[in-house]
ROMI-852102 format. One line per 8 residues: number of its first residue (from 1); for each residue x, y, z of C-alpha. Coordinates in steps of 0.02 Angstrom, whole numbers, plus 50000, padded with zeros to 5 digits. Layout:
N
NUM> X Y Z | ...;
! end
This chain:
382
1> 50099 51012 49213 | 49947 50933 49123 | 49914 50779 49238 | 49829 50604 49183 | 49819 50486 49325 | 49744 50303 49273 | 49684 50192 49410 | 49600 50038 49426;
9> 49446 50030 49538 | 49468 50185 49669 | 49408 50093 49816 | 49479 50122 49995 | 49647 50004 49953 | 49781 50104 50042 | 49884 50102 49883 | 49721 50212 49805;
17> 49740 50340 49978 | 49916 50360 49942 | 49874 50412 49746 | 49741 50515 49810 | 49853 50616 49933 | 49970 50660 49794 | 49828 50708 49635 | 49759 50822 49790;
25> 49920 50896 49824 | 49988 50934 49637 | 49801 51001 49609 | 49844 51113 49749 | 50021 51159 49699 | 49928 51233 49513 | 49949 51061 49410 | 49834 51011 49297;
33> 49771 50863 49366 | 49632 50725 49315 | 49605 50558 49352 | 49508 50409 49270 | 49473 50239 49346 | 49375 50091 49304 | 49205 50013 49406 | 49259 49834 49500;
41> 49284 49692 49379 | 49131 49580 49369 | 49168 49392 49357 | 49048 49293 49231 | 48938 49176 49315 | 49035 49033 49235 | 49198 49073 49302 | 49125 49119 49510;
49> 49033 48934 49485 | 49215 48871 49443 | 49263 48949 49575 | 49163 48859 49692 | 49155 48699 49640 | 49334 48732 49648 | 49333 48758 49853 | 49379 48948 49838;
57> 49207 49003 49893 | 49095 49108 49818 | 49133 49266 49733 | 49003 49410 49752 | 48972 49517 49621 | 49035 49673 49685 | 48930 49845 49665 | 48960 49955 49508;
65> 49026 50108 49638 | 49075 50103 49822 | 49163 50232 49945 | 49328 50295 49863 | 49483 50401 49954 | 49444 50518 49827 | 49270 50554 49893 | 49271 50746 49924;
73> 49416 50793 49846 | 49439 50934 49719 | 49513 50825 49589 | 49402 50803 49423 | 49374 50594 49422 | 49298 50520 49294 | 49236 50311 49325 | 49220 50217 49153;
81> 49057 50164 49125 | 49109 49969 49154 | 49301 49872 49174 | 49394 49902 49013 | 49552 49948 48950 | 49582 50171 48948 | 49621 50201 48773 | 49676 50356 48692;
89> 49491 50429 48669 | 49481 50422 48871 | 49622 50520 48901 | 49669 50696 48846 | 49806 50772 48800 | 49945 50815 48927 | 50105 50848 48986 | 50140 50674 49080;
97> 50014 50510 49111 | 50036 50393 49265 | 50024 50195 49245 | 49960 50143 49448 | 49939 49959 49424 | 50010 49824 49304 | 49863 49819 49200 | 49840 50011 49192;
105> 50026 50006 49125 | 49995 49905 48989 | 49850 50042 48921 | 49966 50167 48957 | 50087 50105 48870 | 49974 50096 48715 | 49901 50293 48726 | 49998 50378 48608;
113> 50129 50520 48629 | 50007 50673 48631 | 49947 50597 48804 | 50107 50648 48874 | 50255 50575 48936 | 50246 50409 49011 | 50282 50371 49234 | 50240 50219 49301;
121> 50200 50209 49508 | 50234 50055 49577 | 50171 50013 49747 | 50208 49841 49740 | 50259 49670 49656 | 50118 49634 49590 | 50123 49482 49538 | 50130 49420 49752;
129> 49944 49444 49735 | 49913 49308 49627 | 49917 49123 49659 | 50054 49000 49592 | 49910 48926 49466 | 49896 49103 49392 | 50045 49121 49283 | 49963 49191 49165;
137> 49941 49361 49287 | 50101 49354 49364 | 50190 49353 49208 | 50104 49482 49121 | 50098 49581 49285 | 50302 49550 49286 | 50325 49604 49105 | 50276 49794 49136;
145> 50422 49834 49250 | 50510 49819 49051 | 50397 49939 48978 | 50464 50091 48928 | 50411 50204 49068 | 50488 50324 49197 | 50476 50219 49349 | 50413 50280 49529;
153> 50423 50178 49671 | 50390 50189 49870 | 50532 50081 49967 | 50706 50044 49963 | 50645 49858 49926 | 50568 49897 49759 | 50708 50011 49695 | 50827 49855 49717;
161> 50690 49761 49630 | 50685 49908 49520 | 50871 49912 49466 | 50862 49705 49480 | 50729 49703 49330 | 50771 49856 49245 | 50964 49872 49255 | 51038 50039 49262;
169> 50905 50136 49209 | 50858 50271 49325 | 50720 50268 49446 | 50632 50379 49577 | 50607 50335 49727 | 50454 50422 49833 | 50449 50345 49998 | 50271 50365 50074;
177> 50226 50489 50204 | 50093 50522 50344 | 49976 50662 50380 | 50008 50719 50550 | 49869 50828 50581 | 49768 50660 50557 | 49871 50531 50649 | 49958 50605 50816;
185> 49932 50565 50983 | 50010 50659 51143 | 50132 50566 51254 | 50058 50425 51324 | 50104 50272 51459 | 50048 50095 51405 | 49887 50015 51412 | 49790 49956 51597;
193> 49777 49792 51483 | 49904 49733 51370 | 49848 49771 51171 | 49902 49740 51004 | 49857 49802 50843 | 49845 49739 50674 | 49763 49758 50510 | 49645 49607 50448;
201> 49627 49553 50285 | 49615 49400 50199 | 49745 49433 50040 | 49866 49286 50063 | 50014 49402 50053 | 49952 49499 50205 | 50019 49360 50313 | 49863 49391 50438;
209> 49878 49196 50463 | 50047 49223 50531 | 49993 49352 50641 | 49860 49257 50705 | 49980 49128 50750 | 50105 49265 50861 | 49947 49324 50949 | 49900 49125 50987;
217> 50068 49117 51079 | 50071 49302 51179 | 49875 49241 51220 | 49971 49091 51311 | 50086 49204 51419 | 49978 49345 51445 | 49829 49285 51452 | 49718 49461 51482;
225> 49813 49488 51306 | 49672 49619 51225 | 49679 49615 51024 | 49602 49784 50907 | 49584 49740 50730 | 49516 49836 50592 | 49505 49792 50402 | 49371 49830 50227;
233> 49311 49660 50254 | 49227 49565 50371 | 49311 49418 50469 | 49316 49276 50371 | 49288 49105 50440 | 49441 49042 50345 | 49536 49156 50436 | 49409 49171 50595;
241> 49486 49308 50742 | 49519 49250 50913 | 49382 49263 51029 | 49357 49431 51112 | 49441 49519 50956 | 49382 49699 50949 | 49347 49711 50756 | 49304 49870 50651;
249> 49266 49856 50464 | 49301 50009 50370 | 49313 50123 50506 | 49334 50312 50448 | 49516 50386 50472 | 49496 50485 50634 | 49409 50329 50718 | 49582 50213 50652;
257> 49694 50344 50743 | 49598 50319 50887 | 49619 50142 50867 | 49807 50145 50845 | 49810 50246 50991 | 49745 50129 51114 | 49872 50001 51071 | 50027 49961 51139;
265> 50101 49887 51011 | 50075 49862 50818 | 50085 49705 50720 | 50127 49673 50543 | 50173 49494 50496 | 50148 49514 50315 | 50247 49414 50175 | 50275 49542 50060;
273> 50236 49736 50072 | 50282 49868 49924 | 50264 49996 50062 | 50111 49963 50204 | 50077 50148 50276 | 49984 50076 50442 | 50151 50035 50513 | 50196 50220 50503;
281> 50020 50300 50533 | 50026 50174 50709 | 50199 50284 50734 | 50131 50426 50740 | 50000 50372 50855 | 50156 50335 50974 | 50138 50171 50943 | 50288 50030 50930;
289> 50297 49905 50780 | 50333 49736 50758 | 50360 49662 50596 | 50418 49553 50477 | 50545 49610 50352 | 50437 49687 50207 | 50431 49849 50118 | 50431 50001 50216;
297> 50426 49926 50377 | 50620 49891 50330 | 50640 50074 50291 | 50564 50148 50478 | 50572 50031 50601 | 50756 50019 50687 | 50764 49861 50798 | 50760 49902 50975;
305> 50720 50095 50958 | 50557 50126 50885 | 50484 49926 50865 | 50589 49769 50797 | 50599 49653 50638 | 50580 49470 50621 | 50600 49351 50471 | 50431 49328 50348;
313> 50341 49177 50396 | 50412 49183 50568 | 50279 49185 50700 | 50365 49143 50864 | 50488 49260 50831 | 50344 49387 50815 | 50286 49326 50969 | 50450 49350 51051;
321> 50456 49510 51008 | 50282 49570 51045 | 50289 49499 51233 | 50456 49589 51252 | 50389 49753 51201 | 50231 49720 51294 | 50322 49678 51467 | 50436 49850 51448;
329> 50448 49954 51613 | 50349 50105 51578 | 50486 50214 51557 | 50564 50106 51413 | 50399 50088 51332 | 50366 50276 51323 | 50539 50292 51252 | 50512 50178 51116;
337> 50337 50250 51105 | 50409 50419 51083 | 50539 50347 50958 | 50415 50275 50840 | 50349 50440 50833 | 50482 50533 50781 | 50497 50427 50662 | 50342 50457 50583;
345> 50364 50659 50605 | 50529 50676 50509 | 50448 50655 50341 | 50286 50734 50283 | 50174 50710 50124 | 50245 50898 50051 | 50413 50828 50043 | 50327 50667 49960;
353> 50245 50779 49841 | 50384 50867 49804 | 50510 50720 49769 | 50337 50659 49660 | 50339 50815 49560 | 50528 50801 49536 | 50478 50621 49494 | 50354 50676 49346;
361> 50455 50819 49273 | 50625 50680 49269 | 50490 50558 49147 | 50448 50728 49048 | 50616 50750 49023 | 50666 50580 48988 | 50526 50556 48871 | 50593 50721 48785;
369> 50781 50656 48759 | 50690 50487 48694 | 50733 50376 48821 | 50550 50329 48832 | 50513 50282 48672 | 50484 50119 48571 | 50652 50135 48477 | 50756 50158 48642;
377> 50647 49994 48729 | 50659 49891 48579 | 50855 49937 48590 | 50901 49887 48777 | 50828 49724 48759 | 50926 49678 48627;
! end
């Protein structure tokens, strides 16, 4: 198949690592495959003053290019010279084109049908990431699950959404995977000190003020209690680590299995996940999770065997949970250890791949039988 991926900026987001896995892989397999992206947005002055004055801080201007997952890879990638929309003279003509982001579906959904048939991957609900004041985006951001597009998402969570917003029409579902040659870890005992694991970031929806909140209470029963963080920004002092935090900002991937490694447990307390792969890449480090109830975490952890859930928002309950995995005997920790990584071994990125290939040639069809066109959306919305 001819392939036409659109992104928006191809940073180091893990939702851009898990795009790049798969235009590497159906490059490999003898697809066609290209990609186009745009450079960062950049605010006007007016707006980042606003923004200020406002008590949001101050928004750097970001740099026109930056590291990208797709750094090395045989995959032609073309950047637009600045943030705009992809329009049909960006784009050639193909078998199938792939929406990645709300905004990227609504240019997609413009290209005309030359550009090929029309599959829409959705890692998330969007519209989390923006505030309550920002209708505006979550609306519009809400309105592209309707477009007419084959739809291709990562969790069990977003194909009830899915089927929720879209009704009976047929979706894919492509659960994410891990690459085990790159996260792995032998059997292992736990840790001479006590250590938990998380991701930082300062995206609302991340919940890393939740987390913070779990640690604050393990900290007051175990009080040698050593925390590993890593993240693509910097600690924040609106969100400031507790002291002694071992922090890495944008470690490379062979370094974050290391990290995951030397944990004994990993903690997600996040409000709303489409998928979240450092739950599963901690797993196959042979490392426990604890999280809330988001995304995939729901689909791999199984309470009591390989880590435990809690309910979003719910900090001493993540506290609970992380103490009791933390005071295991050592042969019920290696158990669970063990089980978490099994977990993460009885699914790899070819059968992703091939379930996203299946994905692709099911919106080719579709679009073929003229379930993706304008006359068949305008019709089931009536």
């Amino acid at each position: 198949m001819r392939i036409t991926v659109v992104l928006p900026y191809a940073g180091l987001a893990g939702g851009i690592k898990v795009i790049a896995i798969y235009a590497d892989r159906l490059k490999r397999r003898g697809h066609d495959v290209f990609v186009i992206s745009t450079p960062p947005k950049r605010f006007p002055l007016r707006r980042r003053i606003k923004w200020f004055l406002s008590g949001r801080g101050w928004v750097h201007t970001p740099p026109t290019t930056g590291p990208s997952h797709f750094d090395g890879l045989n995959v032609p990638h073309r950047v637009l010279d600045c943030w705009r929309p992809v329009t049909d003279d960006d784009v050639p003509d193909g078998d199938v084109v792939v929406a990645t982001w709300w905004e990227t579906a609504e240019w997609v959904a413009r290209l005309s049908t030359s550009k090929g048939a029309k599959a829409y991957f959705v890692q998330h609900d969007e519209q989390v990431m923006y505030s309550p004041e920002r209708q505006d985006m979550r609306a519009r951001s809400s309105a592209t699950w309707q477009l007419p597009m084959h739809k291709i998402v990562i969790s069990q969570w977003l194909r009830d959404l899915a089927w929720d917003r879209c009704g009976d029409e047929p979706v894919s579902h492509v659960p994410n995977s891990v690459d085990m040659r790159q996260f792995h870890a032998d059997s292992r005992g736990k840790r001479p000190v006590p250590t938990i694991g998380l991701l930082y970031s300062t995206v609302p929806f991340k919940g890393v003020d939740v987390s913070l909140r779990a640690l604050e209470l393990v900290r007051r029963q175990i009080p040698t209690l050593r925390i590993v963080t890593f993240g693509a920004e910097g600690p924040d002092k609106s969100l400031p680590l507790p002291a002694n935090t071992e922090f890495h900002r944008q470690p490379d991937q062979n370094a974050i299995r290391d990290l995951y490694a030397r944990c004994d447990v990993w903690l997600c307390g996040s409000r709303s996940e489409g998928f979240h792969l450092p739950p599963l890449e901690a797993m196959a480090c042979r490392c426990p999770v604890v999280s809330t109830r988001v995304g995939g975490p729901m689909d791999i952890v199984e309470d009591g065997v390989n880590g435990y859930l809690v309910d979003v928002e719910d900090a001493r309950a993540l506290a609970d949970r992380l103490v009791h995995v933390l005071g295991l005997p050592e042969d019920k920790w290696r158990a669970m250890s063990d089980a978490a990584y099994a977990t993460a071994t009885r699914y790899t990125w070819d059968d992703a791949t091939g379930l996203f290939e299946k994905a692709l040639e099911t919106a080719v069809e579709r679009s073929r039988r003229g379930e993706l066109g304008l006359a068949h959306a305008l019709s089931a919305s009536r």
